[in-house]
C-alpha positions as a Markdown table, in Angstrom:
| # | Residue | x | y | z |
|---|---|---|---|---|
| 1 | Unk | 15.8 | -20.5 | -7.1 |
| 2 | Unk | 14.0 | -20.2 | -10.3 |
| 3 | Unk | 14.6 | -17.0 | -12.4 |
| 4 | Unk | 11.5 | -14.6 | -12.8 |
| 5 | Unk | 9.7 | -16.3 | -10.1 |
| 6 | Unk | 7.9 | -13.3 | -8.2 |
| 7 | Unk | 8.1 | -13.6 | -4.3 |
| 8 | Unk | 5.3 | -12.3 | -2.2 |
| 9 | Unk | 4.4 | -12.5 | 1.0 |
| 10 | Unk | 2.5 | -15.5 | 2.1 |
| 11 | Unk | -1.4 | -15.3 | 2.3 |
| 12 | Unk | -4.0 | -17.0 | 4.4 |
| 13 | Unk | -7.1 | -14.9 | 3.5 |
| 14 | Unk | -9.0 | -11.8 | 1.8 |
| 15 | Unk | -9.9 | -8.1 | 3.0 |
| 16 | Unk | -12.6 | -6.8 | 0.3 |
| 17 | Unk | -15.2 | -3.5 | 0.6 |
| 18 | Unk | -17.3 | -5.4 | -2.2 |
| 19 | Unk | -19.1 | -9.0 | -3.2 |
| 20 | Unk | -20.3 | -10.4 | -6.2 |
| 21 | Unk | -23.9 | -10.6 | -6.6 |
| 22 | Unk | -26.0 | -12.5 | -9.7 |
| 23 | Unk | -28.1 | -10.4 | -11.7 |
| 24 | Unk | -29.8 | -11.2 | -15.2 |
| 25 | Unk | -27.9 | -14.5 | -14.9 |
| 26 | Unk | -24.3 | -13.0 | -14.4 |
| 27 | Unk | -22.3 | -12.5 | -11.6 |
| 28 | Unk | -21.6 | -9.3 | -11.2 |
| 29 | Unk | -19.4 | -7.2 | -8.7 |
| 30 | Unk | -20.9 | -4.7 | -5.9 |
| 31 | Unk | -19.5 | -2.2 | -3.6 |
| 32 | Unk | -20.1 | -2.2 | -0.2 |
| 33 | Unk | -20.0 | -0.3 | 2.9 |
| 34 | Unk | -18.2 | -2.9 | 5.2 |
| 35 | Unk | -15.1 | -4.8 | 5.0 |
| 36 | Unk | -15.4 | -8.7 | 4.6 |
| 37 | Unk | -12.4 | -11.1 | 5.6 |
| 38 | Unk | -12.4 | -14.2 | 4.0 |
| 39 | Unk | -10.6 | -17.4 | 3.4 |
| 40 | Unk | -9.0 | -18.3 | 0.1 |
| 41 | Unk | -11.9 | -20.7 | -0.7 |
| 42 | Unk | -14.7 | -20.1 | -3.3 |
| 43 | Unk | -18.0 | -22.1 | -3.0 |
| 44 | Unk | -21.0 | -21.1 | -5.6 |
| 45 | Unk | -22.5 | -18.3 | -3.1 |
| 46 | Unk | -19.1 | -16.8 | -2.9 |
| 47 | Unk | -15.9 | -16.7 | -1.0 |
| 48 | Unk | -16.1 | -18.0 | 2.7 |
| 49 | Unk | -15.9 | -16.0 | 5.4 |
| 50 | Unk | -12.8 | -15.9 | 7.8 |
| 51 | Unk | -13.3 | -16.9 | 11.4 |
| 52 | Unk | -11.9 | -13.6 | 12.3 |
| 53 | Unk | -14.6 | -11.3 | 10.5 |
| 54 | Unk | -17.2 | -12.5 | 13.2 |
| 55 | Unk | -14.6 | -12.5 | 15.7 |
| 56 | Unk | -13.8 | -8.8 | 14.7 |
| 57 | Unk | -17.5 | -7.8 | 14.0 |
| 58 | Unk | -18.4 | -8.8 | 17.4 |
| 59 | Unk | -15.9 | -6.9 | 19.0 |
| 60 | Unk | -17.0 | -3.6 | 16.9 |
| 61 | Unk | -20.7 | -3.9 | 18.0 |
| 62 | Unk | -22.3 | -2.9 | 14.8 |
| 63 | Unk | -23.5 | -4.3 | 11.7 |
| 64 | Unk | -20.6 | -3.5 | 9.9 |
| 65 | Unk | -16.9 | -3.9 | 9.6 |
| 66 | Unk | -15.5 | -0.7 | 9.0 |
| 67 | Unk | -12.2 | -0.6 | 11.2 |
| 68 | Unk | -9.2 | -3.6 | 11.3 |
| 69 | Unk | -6.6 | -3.4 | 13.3 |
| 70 | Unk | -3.4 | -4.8 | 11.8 |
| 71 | Unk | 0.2 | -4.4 | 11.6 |
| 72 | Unk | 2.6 | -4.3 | 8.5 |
| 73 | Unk | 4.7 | -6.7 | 7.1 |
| 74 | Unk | 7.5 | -4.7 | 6.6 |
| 75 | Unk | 8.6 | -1.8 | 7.6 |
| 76 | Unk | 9.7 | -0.1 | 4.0 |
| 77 | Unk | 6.5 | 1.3 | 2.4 |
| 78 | Unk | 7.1 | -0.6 | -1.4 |
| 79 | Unk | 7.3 | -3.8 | 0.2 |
| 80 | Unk | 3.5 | -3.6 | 2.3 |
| 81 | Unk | 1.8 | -1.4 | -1.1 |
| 82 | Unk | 2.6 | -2.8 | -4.7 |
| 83 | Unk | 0.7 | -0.4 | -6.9 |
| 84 | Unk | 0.9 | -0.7 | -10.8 |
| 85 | Unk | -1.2 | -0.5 | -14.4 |
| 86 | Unk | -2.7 | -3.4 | -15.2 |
| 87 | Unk | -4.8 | -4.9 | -18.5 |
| 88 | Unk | -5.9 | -8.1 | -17.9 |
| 89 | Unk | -7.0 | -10.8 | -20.4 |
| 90 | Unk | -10.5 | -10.9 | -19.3 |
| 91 | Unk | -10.8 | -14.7 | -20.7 |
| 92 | Unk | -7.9 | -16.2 | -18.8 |
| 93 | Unk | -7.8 | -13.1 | -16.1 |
| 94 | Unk | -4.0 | -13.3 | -16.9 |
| 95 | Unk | -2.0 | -10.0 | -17.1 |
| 96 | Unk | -1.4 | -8.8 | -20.5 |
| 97 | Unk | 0.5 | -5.7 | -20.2 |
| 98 | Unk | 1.6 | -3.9 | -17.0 |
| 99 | Unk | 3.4 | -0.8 | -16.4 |
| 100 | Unk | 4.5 | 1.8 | -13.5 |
| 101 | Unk | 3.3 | 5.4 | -15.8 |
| 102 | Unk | 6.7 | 4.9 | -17.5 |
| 103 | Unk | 7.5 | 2.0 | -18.8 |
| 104 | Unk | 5.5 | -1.4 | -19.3 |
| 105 | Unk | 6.0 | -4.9 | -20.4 |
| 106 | Unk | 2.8 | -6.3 | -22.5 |
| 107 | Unk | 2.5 | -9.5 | -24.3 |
| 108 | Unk | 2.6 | -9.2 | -27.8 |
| 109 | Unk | 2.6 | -11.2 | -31.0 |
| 110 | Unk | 6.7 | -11.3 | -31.1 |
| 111 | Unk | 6.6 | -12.2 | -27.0 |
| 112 | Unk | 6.9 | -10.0 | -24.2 |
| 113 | Unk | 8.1 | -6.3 | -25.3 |
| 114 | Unk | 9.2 | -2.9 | -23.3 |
| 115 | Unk | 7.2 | -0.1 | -23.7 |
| 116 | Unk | 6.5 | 3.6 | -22.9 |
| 117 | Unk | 3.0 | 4.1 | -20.3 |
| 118 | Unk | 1.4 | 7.1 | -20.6 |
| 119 | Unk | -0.9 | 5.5 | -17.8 |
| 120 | Unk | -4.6 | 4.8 | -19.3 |
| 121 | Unk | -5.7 | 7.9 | -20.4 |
| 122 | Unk | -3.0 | 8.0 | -22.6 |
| 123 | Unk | -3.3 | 4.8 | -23.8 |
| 124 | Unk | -5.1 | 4.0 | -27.0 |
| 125 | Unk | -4.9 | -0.2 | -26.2 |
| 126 | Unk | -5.4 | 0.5 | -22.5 |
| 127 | Unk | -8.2 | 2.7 | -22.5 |
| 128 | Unk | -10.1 | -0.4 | -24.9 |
| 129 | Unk | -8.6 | -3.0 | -22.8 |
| 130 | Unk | -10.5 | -1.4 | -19.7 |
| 131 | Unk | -6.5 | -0.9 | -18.1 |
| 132 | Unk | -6.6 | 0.3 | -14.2 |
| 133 | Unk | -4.4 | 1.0 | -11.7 |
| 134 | Unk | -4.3 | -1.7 | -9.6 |
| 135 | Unk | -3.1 | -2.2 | -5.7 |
| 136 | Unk | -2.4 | -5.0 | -3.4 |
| 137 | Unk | -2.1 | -4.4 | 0.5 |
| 138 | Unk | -0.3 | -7.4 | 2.5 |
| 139 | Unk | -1.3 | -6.7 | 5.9 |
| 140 | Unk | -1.2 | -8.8 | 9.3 |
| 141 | Unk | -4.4 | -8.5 | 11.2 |
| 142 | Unk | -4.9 | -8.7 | 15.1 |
| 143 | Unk | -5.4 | -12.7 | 16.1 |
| 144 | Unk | -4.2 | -14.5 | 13.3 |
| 145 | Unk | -2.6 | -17.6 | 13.7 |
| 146 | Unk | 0.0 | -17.6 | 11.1 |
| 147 | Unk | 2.8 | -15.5 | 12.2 |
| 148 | Unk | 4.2 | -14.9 | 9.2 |
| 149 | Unk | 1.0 | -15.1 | 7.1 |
| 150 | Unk | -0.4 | -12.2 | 5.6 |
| 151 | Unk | -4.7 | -10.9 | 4.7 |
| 152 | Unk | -4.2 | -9.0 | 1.4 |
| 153 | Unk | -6.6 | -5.9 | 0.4 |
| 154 | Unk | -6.5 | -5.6 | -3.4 |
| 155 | Unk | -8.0 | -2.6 | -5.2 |
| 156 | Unk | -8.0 | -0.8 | -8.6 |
| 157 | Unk | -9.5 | 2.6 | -6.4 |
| 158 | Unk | -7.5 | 5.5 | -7.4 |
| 159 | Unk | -8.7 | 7.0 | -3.7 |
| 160 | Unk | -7.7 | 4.3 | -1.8 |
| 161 | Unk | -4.4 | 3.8 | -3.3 |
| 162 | Unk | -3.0 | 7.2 | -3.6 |
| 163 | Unk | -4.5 | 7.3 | 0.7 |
| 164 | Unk | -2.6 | 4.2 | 1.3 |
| 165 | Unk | 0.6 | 5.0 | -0.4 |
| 166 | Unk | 1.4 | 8.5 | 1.1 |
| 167 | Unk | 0.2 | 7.1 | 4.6 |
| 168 | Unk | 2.8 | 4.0 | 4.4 |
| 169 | Unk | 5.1 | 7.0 | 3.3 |
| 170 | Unk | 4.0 | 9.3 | 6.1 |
| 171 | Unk | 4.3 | 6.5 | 8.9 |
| 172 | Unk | 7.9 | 5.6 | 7.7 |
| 173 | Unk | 9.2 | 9.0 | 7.6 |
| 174 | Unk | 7.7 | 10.3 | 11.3 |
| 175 | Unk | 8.4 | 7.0 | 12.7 |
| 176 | Unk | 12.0 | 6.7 | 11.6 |
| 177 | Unk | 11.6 | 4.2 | 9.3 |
| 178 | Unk | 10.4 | 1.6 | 12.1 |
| 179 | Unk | 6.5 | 1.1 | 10.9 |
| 180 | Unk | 6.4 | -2.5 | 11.3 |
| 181 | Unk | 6.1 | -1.9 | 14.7 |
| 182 | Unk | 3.2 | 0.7 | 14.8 |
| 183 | Unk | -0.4 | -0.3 | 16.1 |
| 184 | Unk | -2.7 | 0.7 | 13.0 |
| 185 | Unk | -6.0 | 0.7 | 11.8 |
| 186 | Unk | -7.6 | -0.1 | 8.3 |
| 187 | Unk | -10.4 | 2.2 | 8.1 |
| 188 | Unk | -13.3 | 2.5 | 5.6 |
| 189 | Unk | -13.9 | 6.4 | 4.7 |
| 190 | Unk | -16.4 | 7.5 | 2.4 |
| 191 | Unk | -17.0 | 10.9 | 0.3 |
| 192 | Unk | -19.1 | 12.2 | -2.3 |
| 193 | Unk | -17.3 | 14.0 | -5.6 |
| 194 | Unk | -18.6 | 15.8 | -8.6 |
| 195 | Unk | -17.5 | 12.3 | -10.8 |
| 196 | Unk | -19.5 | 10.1 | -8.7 |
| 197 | Unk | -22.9 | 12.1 | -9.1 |
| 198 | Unk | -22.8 | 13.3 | -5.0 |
| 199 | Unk | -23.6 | 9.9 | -4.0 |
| 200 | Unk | -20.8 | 7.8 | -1.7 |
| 201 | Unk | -17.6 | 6.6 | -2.5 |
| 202 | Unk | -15.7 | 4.2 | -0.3 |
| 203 | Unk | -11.8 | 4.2 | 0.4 |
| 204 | Unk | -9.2 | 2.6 | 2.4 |
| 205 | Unk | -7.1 | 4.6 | 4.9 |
| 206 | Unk | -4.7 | 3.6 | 7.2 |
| 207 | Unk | -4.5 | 5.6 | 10.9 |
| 208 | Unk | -3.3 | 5.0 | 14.1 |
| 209 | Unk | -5.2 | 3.3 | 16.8 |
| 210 | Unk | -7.4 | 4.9 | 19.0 |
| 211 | Unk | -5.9 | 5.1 | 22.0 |
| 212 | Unk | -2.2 | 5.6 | 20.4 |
| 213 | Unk | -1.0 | 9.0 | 19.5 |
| 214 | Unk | 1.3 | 9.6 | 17.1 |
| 215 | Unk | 3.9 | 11.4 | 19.3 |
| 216 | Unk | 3.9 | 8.3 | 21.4 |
């Protein structure tokens, strides 16, 4: 096995809240109020869309994706949620420095060097490198092929990945550490805050199905 090589889990497609629209001549990101599953291939309007997102949306009845039931790939909480400070290289889009609010690793001049991380607040190079917190979510979802494959939900959404986390924690702890096995839902919430000017914010949470109940 090659040393350093990072194993994760296998994926066969994309759960995003957002697209990327042109404006002025750029292609720029923009949120949305639905999720979108897609494959792994681009064409120039954009990623393609996953047979199961109209397989899904027709089932919902509504305009929108805003539930998805899947199940998790594992049942310990840090192997479904990696979660971590990142400043990418926003030529290459490789990682130049990541870190846990502890330590981090960055690239510099003399090679790859260790690091305290005062997270990006507290971080003179992060806070001009435009460092975030970002978040990957390797879920299963209901009528995939691939039994072993896995859709992944990446984020750099403080709200969604601080949801995320202490559900995955919650679920392992009630469920006696068995959450693989659970029937759950990723769910689109929204809320307004004093930082984002009373107007809608979108986040990711994780629930039970619908006709499950937790004591169950």
């Amino acid at each position: 096995m090659i040393k350093g090589l990072a194993i994760t889990p296998p994926v066969i497609g994309r759960i995003s809240i957002g697209k990327v629209v042109e404006k002025n001549g750029k292609r720029l990101p923009e949120k949305d109020d639905g999720f979108t599953l897609t494959t792994q291939l681009q064409h120039k309007d954009g990623w393609l869309l996953h047979p199961l997102h109209k397989q899904l949306l027709a089932q919902s009845g509504s305009e929108k994706l805003r539930e998805i039931p899947v199940r998790l790939l594992f049942n310990a909480s840090d192997l479904n949620l990696r979660a971590q400070f990142c400043l990418f290289d926003r030529t290459t889009g490789r990682p130049m420095c990541v870190g846990n609010g502890e330590t981090a690793k960055g690239v510099t001049a003399d090679g790859i060097r260790e690091f305290p991380c005062p997270a990006p607040d507290g971080c003179e190079t992060g806070r001009k490198g435009g460092c975030k917190p970002y978040g990957r979510l390797n879920v299963q979802v209901d009528g995939q092929e691939d039994a072993l494959g896995s859709f992944i939900f990446r984020t750099t959404g403080f709200n969604s990945i601080r949801t995320l986390t202490a559900k995955l924690r919650y679920f392992e702890a009630v469920s006696g550490g068995t959450t693989r096995y659970l029937p759950l839902l990723l769910k689109l919430r929204g809320k307004s805050t004093t930082l984002s000017h009373r107007s809608p914010v979108y986040y990711v949470d994780l629930c039970l199905r619908d006709n499950v109940t937790l004591e169950e």
